[in-house]
C-alpha positions as a Python dict, from the first residue, in 0.01 Angstrom:
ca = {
    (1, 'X'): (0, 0, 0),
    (2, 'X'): (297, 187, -206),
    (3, 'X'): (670, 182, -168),
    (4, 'X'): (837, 437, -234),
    (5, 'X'): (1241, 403, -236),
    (6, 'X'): (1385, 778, -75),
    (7, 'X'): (1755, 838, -126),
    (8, 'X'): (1867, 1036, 133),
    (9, 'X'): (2203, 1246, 205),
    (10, 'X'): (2408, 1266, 477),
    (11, 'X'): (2227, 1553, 637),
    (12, 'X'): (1865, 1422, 562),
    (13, 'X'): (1985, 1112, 718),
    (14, 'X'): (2104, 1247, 1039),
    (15, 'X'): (1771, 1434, 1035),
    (16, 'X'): (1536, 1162, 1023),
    (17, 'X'): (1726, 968, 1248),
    (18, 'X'): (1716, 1278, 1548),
    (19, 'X'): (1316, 1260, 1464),
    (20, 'X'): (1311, 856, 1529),
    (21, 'X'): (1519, 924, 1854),
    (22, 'X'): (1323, 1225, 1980),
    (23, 'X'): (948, 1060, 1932),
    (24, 'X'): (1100, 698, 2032),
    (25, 'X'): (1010, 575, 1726),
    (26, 'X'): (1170, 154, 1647),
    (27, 'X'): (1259, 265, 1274),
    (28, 'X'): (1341, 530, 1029),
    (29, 'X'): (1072, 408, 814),
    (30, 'X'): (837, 516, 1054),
    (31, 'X'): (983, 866, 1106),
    (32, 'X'): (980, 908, 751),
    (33, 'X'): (590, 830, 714),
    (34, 'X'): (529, 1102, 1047),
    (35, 'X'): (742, 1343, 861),
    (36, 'X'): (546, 1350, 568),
    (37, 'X'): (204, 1442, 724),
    (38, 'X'): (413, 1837, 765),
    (39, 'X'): (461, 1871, 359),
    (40, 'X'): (237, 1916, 64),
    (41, 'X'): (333, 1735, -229),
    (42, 'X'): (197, 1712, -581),
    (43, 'X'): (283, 1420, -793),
    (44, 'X'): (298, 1483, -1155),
    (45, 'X'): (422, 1212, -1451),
    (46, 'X'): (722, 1390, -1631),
    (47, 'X'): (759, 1162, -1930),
    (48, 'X'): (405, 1207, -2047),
    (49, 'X'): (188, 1480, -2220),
    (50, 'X'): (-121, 1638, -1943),
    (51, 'X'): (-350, 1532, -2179),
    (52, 'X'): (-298, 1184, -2263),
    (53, 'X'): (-207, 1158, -1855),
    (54, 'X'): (-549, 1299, -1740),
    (55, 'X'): (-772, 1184, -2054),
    (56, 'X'): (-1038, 967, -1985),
}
């Protein structure tokens, strides 16, 4: 399992909480991890070089 810590604004906030309300969902937490399945997302380290990152 991973944690990931989202700060949100006012606006996403208010957002997440209409999804939780609208699919009857118990917790934002949950409406978060729904609301993910709709992006793409590619994680890249920012403090290291490609090639010591992806070296085997």
């Amino acid at each position: 399992m991973t944690k990931i810590q989202i700060d949100l604004d006012i606006e996403e906030d208010k957002t997440v909480e209409i999804y939780k309300l609208v699919n009857n969902l118990k917790t934002k937490q949950e409406a978060i991890k729904k609301m993910i399945k709709y992006f793409k997302a590619e994680v890249k380290p920012k403090n290291l070089k490609e090639k010591d990152y992806f070296e085997v």
